[in-house]
C-alpha positions as CSV (number, residue, x, y, z in Angstrom):
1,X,-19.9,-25.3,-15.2
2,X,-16.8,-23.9,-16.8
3,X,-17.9,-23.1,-19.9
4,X,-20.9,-21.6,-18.0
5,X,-18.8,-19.3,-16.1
6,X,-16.8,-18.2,-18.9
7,X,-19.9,-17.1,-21.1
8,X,-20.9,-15.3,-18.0
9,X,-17.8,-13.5,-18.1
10,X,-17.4,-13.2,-21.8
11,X,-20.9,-11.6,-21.5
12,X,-19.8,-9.0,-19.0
13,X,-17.3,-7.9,-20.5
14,X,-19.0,-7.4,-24.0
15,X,-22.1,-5.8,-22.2
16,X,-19.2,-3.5,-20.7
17,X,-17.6,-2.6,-23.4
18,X,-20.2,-1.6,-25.5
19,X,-22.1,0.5,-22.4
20,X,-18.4,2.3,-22.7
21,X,-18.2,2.9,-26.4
22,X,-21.8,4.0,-26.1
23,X,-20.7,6.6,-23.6
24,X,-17.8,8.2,-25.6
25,X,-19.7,10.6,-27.7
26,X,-21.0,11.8,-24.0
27,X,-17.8,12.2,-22.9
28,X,-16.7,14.2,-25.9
29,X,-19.5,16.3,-25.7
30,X,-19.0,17.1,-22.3
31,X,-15.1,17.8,-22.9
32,X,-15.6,19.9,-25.7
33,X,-18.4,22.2,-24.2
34,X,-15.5,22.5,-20.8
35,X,-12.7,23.2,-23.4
36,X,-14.8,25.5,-25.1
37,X,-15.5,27.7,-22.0
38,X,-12.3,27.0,-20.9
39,X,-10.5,28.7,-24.1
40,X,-12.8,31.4,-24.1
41,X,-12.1,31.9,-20.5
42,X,-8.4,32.4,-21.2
43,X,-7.0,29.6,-18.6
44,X,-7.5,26.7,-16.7
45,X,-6.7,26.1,-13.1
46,X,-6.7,22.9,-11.1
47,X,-9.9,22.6,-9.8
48,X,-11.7,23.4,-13.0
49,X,-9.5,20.5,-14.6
50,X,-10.6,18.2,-11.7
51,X,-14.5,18.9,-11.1
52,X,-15.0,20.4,-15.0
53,X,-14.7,17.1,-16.3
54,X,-16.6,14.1,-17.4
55,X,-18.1,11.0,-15.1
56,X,-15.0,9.1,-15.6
57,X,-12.7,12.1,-15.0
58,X,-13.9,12.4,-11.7
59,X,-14.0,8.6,-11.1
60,X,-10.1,8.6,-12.0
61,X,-9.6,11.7,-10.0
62,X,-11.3,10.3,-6.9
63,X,-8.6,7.3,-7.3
64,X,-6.4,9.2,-7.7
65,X,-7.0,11.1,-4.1
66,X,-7.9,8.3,-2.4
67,X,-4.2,6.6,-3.9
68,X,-2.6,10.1,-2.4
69,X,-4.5,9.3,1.3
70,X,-3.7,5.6,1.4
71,X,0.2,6.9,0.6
72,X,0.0,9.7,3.4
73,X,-1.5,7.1,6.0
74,X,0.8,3.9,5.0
75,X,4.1,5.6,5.5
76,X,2.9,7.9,8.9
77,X,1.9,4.3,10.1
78,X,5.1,2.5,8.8
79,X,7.2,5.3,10.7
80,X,5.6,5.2,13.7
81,X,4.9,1.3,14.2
82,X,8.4,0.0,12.4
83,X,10.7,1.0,14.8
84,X,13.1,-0.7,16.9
85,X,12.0,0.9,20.5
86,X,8.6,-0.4,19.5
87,X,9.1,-4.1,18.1
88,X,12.0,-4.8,20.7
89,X,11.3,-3.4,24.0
90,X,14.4,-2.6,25.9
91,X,12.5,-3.7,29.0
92,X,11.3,-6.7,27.9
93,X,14.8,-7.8,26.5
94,X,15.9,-7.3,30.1
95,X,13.2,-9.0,31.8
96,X,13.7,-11.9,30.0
97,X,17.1,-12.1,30.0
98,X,17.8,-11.7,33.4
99,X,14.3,-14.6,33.9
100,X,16.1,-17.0,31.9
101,X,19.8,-16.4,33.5
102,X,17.8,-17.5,36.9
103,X,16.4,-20.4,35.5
104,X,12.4,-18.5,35.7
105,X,10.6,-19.5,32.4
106,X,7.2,-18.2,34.1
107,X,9.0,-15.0,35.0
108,X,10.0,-14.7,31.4
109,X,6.4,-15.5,29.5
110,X,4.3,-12.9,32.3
111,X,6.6,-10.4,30.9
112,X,6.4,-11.4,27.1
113,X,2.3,-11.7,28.2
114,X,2.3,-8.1,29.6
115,X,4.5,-7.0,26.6
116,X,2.6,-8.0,23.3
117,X,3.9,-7.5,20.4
118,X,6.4,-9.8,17.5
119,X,9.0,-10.2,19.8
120,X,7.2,-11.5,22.3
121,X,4.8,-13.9,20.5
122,X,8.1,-15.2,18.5
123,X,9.7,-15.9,22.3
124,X,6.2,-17.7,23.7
125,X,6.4,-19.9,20.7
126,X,9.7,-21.1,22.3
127,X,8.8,-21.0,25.9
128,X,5.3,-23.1,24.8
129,X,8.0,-26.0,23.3
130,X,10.4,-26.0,26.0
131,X,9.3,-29.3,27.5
132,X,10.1,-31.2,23.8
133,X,13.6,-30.1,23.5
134,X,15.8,-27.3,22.7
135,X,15.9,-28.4,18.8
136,X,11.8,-27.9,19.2
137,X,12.1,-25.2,20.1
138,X,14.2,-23.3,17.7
139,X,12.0,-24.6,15.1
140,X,9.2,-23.2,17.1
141,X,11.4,-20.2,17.3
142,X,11.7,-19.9,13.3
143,X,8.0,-20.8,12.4
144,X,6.9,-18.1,14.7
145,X,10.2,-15.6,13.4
146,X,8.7,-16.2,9.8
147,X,5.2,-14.9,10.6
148,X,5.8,-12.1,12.5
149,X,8.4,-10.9,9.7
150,X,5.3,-11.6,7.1
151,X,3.1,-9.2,8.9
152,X,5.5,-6.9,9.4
153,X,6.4,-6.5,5.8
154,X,2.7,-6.8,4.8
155,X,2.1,-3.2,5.3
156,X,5.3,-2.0,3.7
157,X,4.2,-4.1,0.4
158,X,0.8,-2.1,0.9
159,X,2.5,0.8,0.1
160,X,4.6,-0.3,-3.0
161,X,0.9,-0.9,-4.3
162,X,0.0,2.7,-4.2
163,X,3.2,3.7,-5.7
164,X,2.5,1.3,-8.8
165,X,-1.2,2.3,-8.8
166,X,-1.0,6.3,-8.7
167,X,0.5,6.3,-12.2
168,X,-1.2,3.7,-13.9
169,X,-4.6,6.1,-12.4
170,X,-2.8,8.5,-14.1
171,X,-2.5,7.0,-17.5
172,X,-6.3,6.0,-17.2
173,X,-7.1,9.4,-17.0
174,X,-4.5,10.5,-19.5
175,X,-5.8,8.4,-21.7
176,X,-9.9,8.5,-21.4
177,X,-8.7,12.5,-21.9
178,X,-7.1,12.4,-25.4
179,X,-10.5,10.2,-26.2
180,X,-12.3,12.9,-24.8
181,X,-10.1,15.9,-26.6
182,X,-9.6,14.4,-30.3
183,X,-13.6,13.8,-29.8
184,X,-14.3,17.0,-29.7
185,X,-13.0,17.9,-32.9
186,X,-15.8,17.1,-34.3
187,X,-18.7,19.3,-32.2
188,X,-16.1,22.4,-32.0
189,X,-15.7,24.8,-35.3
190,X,-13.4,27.4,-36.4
191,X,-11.0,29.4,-34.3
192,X,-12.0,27.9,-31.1
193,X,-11.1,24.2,-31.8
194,X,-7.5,24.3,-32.2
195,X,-7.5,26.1,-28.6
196,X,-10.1,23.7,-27.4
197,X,-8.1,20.5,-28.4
198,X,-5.1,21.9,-26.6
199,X,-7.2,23.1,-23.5
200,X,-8.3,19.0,-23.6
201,X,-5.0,17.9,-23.6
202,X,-3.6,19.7,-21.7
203,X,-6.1,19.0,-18.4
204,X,-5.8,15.4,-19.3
205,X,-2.1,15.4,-18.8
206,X,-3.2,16.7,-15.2
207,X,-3.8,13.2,-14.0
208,X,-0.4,11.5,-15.2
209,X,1.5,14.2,-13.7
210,X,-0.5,14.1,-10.5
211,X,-0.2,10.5,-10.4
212,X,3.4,10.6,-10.5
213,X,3.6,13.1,-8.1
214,X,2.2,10.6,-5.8
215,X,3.9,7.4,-7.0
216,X,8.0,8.9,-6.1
217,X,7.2,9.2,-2.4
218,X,5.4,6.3,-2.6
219,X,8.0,4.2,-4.1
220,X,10.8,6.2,-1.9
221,X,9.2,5.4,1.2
222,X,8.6,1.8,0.6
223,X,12.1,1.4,-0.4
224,X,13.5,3.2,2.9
225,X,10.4,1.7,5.6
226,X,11.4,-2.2,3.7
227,X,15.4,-1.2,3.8
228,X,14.4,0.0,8.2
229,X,12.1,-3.5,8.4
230,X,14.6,-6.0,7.3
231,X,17.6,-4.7,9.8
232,X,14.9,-4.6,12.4
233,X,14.1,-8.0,11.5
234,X,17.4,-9.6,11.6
235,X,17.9,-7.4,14.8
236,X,15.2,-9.1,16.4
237,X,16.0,-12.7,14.7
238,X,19.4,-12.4,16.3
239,X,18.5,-11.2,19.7
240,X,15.4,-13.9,20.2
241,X,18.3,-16.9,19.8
242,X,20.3,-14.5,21.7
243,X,17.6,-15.3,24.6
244,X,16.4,-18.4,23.6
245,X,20.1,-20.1,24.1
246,X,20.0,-19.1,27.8
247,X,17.8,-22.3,28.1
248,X,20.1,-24.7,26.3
249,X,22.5,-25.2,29.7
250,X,20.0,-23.4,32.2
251,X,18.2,-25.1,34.6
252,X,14.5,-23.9,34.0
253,X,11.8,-23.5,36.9
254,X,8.6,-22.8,36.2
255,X,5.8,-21.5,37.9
């Protein structure tokens, strides 16, 4: 079954290959007919580079966008949901400390139930253990601390993704460019082909510098959204044993 798979895969990936040798004269063809009409035009501006250009071009140039969207939305949703005001509530924190300094656990969990979010599912994981023991329930406390801090810092990883994808896009298209450029040497004569070749590589520097364009805010805002997500992590680490030791000499009532 191994050895099954791996021919499988073996045969993909030749059958692959070969369709995309078989398609680089096309693409030269096509680059050198857009360089041509580029150099006789006199110029080249940034649409023409991005919708003039072969299938795969365009495929690497719609990665490239979609990269540059994915970026945008990551760090407007980072900044907006990875905030202190919004992962500790201010109320909350008082409701539940003033529930636990009277001894009312059921006080306590209808405010953590009316106030979803990591805070409060890390402080139910506590109230749920009470009954086995304070030592339970820090456990509880940590188990529950360790996922909430995973999906907080699951979206922040998302974005560090873009910022190491946008370039390597970009050296794709850098790269299936120069093919596309020192191919058309040979279907472009005379005076036109020495403008031509640099018309070629010049649009298919386009992507690299695009992609880097999108990869330093990328990489910038991860590093400033993680940097904000781990003091409001330890933040809220801190203030749920803060709450949770209330119960360790309390008398506790539910109801």
């Amino acid at each position: 079954m191994k050895f099954n798979r791996t021919s499988a895969f073996l045969t993909a990936t030749a059958v692959a290959a070969t369709g995309l040798l078989l398609s680089m004269p096309a693409w030269a063809q096509e680059a050198a007919e857009a360089a041509e009409e580029s150099a006789s035009s006199g110029g080249t501006s940034f649409l023409s580079v991005v919708f003039d250009g072969t299938a795969m071009d365009l495929i690497v140039w719609l990665m490239i966008f979609l990269t540059s969207l994915a970026t945008l939305a990551l760090i407007i949703d980072s900044c907006v949901c990875i905030r202190a005001v919004k992962i500790m509530p201010a109320d909350l924190i008082e409701t539940v400390k003033n529930s636990l300094a009277e001894g009312d656990l059921g006080a306590a969990m209808e405010a953590c139930e009316a106030t979803p979010g990591p805070l409060s599912n890390i402080l139910m994981s506590g109230f749920n253990s009470i009954t086995e023991g304070y030592d339970v329930v820090l456990d509880s406390v940590s188990s529950q601390a360790s996922i909430e801090t995973e999906k907080l810092m699951q979206r922040v990883n998302y974005l560090n993704l873009c910022g190491q994808l946008a370039p390597m896009f970009g050296l794709m298209g850098t790269v299936t460019g120069m093919v596309s450029a020192f191919g058309s040497l040979g279907t472009v004569k005379g005076a036109a082909q020495t403008a031509a070749l640099a018309q070629s590589i010049s649009s298919a520097l386009y992507t690299t510098a695009v992609g880097l364009f999108i990869a330093v805010p990328a990489i910038l805002g991860f590093t400033f959204i993680k940097n904000n997500a781990s003091k409001i992590i330890l933040m809220m680490e801190a203030m749920t044993y803060e709450l949770i030791n209330t119960l360790k000499n309390s008398e506790v009532k539910e109801q």
